[in-house]
ChimeraX commands (.cxc) that place a marker at each C-alpha (Angstrom):
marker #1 position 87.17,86.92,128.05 radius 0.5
marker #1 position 89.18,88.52,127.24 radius 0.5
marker #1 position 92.11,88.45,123.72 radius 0.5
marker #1 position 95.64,89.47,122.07 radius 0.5
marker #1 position 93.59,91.44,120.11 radius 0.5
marker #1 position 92.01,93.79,122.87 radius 0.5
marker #1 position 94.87,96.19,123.37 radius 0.5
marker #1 position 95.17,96.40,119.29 radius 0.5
marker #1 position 93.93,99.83,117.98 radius 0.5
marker #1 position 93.61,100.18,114.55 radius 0.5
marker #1 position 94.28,104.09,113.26 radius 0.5
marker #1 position 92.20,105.71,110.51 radius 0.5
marker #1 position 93.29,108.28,108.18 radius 0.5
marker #1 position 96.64,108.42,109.89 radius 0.5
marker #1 position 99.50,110.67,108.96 radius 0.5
marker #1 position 102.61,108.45,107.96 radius 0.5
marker #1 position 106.13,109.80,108.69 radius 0.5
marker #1 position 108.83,109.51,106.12 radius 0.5
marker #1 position 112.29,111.21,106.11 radius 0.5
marker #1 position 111.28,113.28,103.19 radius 0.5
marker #1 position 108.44,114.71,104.73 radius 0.5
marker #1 position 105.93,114.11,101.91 radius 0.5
marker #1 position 103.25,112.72,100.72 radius 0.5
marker #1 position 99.96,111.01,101.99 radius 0.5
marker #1 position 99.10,109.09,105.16 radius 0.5
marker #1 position 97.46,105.60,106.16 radius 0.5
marker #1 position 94.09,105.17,105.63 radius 0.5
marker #1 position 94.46,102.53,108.69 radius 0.5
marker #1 position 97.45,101.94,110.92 radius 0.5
marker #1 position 98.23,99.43,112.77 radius 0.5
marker #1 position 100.73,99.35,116.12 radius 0.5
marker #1 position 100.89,95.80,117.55 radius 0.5
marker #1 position 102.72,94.99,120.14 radius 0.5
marker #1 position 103.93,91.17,119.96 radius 0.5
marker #1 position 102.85,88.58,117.33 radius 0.5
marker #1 position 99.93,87.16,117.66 radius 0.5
marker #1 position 98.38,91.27,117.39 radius 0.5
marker #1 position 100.66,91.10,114.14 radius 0.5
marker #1 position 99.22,87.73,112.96 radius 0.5
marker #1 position 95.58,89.44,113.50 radius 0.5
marker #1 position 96.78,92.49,111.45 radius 0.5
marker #1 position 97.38,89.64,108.29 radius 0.5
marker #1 position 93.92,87.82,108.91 radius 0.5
marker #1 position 92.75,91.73,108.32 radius 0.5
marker #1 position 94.89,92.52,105.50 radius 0.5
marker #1 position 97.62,90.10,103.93 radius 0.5
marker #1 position 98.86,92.54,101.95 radius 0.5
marker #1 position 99.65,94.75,104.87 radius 0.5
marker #1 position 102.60,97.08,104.57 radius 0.5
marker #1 position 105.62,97.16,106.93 radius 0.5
marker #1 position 106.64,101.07,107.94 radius 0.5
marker #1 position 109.95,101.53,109.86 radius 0.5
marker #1 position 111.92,104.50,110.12 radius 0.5
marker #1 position 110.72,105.79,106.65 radius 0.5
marker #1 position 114.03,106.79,105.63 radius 0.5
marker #1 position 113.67,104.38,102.16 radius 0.5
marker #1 position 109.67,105.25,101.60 radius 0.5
marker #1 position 108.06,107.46,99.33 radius 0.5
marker #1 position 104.45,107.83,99.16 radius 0.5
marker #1 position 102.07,108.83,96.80 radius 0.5
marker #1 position 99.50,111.79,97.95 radius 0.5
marker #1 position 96.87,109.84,98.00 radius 0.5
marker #1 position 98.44,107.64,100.91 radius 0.5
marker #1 position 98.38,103.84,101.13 radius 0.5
marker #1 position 95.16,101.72,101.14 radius 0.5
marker #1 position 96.35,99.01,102.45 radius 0.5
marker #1 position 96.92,98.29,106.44 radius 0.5
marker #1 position 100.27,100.15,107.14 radius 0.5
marker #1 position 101.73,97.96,110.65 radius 0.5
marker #1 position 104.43,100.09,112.35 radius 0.5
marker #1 position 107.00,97.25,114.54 radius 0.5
marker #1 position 108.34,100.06,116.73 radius 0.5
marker #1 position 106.84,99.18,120.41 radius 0.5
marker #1 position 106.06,96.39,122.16 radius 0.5
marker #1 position 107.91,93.05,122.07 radius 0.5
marker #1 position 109.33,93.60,118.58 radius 0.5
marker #1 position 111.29,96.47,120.62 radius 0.5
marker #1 position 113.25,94.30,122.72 radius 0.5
marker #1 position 116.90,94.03,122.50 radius 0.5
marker #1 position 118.84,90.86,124.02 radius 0.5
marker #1 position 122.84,90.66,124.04 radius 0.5
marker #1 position 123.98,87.52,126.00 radius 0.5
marker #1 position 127.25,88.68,127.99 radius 0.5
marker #1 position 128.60,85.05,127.46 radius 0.5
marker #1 position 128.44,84.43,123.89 radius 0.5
marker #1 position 128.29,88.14,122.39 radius 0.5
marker #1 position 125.22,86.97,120.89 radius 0.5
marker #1 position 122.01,89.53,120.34 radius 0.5
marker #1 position 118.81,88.91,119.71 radius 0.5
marker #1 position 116.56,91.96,118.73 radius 0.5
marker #1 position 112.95,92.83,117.43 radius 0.5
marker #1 position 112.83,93.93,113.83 radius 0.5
marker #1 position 110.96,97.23,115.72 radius 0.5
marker #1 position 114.65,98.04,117.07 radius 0.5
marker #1 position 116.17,101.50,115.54 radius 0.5
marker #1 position 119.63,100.49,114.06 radius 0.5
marker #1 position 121.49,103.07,115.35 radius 0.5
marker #1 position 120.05,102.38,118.81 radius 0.5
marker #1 position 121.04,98.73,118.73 radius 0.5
marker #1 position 124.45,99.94,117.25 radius 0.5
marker #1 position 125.50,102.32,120.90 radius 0.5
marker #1 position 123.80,99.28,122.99 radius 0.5
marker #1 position 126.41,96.94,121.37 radius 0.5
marker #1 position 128.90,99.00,121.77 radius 0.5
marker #1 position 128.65,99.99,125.23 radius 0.5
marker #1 position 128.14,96.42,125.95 radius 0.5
marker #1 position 131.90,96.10,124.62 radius 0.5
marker #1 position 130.78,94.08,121.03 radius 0.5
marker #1 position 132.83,95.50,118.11 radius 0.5
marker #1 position 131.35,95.44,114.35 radius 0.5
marker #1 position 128.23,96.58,113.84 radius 0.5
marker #1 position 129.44,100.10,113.85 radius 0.5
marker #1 position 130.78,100.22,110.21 radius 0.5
marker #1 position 126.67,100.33,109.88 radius 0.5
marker #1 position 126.64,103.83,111.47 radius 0.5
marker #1 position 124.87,106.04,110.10 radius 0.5
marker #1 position 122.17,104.52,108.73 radius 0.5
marker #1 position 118.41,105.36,109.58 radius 0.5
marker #1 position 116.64,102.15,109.84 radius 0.5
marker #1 position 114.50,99.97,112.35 radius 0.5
marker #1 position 116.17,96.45,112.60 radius 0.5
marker #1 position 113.55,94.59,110.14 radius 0.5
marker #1 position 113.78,97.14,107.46 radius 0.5
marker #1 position 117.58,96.92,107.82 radius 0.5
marker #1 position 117.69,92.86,106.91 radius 0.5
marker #1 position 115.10,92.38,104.65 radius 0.5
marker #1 position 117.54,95.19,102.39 radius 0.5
marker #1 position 120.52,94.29,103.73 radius 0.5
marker #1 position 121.42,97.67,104.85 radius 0.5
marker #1 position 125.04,98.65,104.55 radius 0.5
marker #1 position 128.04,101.19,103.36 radius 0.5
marker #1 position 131.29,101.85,102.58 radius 0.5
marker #1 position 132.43,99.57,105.11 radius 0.5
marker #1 position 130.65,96.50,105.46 radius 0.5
marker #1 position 126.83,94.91,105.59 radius 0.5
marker #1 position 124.20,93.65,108.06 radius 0.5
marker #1 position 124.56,90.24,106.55 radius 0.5
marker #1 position 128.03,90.02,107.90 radius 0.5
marker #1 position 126.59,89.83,111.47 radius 0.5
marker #1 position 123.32,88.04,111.26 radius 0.5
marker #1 position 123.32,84.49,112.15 radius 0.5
marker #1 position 119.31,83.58,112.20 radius 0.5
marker #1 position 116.40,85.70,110.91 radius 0.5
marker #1 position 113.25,85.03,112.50 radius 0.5
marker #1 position 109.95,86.06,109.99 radius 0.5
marker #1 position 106.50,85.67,109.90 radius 0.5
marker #1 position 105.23,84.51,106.25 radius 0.5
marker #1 position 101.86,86.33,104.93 radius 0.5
marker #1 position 99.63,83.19,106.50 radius 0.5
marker #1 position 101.46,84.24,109.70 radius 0.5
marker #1 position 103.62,81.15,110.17 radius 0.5
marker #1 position 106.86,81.47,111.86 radius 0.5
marker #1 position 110.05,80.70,109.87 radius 0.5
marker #1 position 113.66,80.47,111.42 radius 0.5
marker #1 position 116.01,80.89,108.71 radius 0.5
marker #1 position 120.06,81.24,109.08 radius 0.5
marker #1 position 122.58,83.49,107.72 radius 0.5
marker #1 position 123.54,80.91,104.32 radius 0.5
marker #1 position 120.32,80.41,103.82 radius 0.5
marker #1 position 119.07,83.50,103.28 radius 0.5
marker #1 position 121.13,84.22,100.37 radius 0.5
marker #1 position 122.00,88.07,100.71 radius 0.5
marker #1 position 122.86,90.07,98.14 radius 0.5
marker #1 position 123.90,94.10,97.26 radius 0.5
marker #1 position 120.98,95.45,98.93 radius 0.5
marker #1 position 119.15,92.81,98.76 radius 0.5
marker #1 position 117.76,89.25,100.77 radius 0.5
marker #1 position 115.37,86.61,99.53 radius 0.5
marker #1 position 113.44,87.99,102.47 radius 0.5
marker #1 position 111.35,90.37,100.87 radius 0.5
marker #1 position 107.70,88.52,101.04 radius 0.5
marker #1 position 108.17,87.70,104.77 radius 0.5
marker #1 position 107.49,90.32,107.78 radius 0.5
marker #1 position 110.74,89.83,110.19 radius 0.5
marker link #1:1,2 radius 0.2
marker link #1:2,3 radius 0.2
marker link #1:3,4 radius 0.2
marker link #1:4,5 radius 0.2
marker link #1:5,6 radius 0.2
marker link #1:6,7 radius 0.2
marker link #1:7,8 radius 0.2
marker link #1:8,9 radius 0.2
marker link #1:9,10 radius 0.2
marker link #1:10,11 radius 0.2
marker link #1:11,12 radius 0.2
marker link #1:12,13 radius 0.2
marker link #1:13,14 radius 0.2
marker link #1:14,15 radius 0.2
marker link #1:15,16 radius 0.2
marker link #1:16,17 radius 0.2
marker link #1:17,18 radius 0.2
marker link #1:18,19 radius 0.2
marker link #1:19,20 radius 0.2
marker link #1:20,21 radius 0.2
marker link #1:21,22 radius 0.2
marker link #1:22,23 radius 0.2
marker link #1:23,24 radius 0.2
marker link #1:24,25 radius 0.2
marker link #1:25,26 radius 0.2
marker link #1:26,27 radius 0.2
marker link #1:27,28 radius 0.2
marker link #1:28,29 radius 0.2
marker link #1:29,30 radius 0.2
marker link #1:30,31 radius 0.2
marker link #1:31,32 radius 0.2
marker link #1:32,33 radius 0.2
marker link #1:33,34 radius 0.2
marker link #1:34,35 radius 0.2
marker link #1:35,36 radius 0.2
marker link #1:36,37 radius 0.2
marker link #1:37,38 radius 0.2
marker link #1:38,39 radius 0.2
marker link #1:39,40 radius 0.2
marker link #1:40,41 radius 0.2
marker link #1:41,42 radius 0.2
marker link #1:42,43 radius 0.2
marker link #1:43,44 radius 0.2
marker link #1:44,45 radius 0.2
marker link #1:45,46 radius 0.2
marker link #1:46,47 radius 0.2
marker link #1:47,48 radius 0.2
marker link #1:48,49 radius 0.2
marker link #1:49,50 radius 0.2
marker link #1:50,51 radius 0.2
marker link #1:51,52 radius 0.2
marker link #1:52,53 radius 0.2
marker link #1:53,54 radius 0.2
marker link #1:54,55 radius 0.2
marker link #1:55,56 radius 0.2
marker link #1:56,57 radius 0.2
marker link #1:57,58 radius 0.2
marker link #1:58,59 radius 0.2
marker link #1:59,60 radius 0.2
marker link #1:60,61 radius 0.2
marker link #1:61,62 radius 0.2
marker link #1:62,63 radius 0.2
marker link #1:63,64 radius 0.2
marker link #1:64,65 radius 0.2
marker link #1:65,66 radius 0.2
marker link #1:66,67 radius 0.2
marker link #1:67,68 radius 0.2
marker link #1:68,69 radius 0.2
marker link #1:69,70 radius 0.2
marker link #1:70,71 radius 0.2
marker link #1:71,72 radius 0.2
marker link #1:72,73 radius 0.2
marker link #1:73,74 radius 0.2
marker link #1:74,75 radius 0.2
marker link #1:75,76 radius 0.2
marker link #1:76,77 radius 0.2
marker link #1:77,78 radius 0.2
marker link #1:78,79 radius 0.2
marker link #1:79,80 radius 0.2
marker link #1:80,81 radius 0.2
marker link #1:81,82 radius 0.2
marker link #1:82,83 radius 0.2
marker link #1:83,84 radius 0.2
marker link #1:84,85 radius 0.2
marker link #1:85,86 radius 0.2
marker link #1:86,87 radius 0.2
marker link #1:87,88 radius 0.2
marker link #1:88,89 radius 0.2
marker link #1:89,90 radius 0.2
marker link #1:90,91 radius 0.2
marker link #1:91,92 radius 0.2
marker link #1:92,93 radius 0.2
marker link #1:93,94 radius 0.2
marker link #1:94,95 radius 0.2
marker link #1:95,96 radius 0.2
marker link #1:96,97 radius 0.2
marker link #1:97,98 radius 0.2
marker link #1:98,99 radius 0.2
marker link #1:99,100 radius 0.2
marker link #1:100,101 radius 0.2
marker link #1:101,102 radius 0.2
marker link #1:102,103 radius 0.2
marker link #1:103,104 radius 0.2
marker link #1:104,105 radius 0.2
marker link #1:105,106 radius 0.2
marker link #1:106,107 radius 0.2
marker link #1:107,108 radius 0.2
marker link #1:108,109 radius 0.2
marker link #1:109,110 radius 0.2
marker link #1:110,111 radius 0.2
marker link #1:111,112 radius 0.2
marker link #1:112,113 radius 0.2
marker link #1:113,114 radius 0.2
marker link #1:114,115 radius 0.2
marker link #1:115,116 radius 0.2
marker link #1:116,117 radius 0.2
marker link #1:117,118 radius 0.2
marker link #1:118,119 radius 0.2
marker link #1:119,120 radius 0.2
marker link #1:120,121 radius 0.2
marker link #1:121,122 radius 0.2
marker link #1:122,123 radius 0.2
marker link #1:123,124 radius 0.2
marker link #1:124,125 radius 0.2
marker link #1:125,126 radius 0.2
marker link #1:126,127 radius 0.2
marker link #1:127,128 radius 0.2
marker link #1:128,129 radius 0.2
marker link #1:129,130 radius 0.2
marker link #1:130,131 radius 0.2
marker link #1:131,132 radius 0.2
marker link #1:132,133 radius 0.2
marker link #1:133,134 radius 0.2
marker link #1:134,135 radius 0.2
marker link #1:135,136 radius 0.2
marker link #1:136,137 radius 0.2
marker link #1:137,138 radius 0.2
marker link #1:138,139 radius 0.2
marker link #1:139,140 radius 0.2
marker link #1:140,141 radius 0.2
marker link #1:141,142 radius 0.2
marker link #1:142,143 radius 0.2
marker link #1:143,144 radius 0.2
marker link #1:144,145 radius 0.2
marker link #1:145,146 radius 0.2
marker link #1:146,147 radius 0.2
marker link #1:147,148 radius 0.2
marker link #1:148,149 radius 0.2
marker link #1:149,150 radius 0.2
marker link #1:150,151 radius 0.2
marker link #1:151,152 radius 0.2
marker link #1:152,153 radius 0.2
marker link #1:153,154 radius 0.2
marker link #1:154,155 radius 0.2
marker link #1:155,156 radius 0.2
marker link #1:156,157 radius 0.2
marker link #1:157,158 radius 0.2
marker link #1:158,159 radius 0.2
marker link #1:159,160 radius 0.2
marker link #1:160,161 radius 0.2
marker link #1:161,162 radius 0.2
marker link #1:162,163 radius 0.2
marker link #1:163,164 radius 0.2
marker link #1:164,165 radius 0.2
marker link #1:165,166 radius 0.2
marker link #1:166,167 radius 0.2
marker link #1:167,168 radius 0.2
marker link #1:168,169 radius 0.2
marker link #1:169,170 radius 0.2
marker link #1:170,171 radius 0.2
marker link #1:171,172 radius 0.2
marker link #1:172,173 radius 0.2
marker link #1:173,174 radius 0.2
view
């Protein structure tokens, strides 16, 4: 028989990549592709770590012990935008400046002001990534997150209290 956890291939001693080019790697890596592979990464390790683009992440030289999940394939890769209601719904795998030319070319003004900035889509909400000209909280209106047991959560935009760089999102994975 066979499971959701067949196709999942856990890396050892993996190299990490961060923007700054520096310091140590995984000692396990994980690369599921849809949830119930990421709900099988907590059962292994609930203190798993979350790697996106590595643009905000500095690691020591010694690496990170504990399972290091990267979001960027699969199902947490797919990218929605409803021609009707202007409305997209995107994996928290989905590079923000990626997701930033798709709405544009789909004619959906906004989310440029967040050019720019090097970030996968989770990475970018959980922070509340942002500039000069504006945040990501201005155009969220629901978060979808799995909790550390690996329970679903829907929350929307008011109650998710954003702040300067900052979301009380932090101890969920979106």
């Amino acid at each position: 028989m066979s499971t959701a956890f067949d196709q999942l291939h856990i890396e050892h001693n993996a190299p990490i990549s961060t923007w700054f080019h520096i310091g140590g790697g995984a000692q396990r890596l994980a690369r599921p592709t849809m949830g119930e592979e990421l709900r099988h990464c907590l059962e292994l390790d609930d203190e798993l770590r979350v790697l996106g683009e590595g643009a905000n992440l500095l690691v020591d030289d010694d690496g990170i012990t504990d399972l290091v999940v990267s979001l960027q394939q699969g199902a947490f890769t797919d990218c929605q935008i409803d021609e009707k209601t202007g409305l997209v719904h995107a994996g928290a795998g989905v590079a923000l400046p990626g997701l930033i030319n798709r709405c544009v070319r789909s004619g959906l003004g906004g989310l440029e002001k967040l050019a720019g900035i090097p970030a996968t889509l989770g990475g970018a909400v959980i922070m509340n990534a942002g500039g000069a000209f504006g945040e990501l909280s201005q155009f969220i209106v629901q978060v979808e997150a799995i909790d550390r047991a690996g329970r679903t959560h829907a929350y929307d935009r008011v109650s998710i209290d954003f702040g300067y760089r900052q979301s009380l999102l932090n101890h969920l994975i979106i």
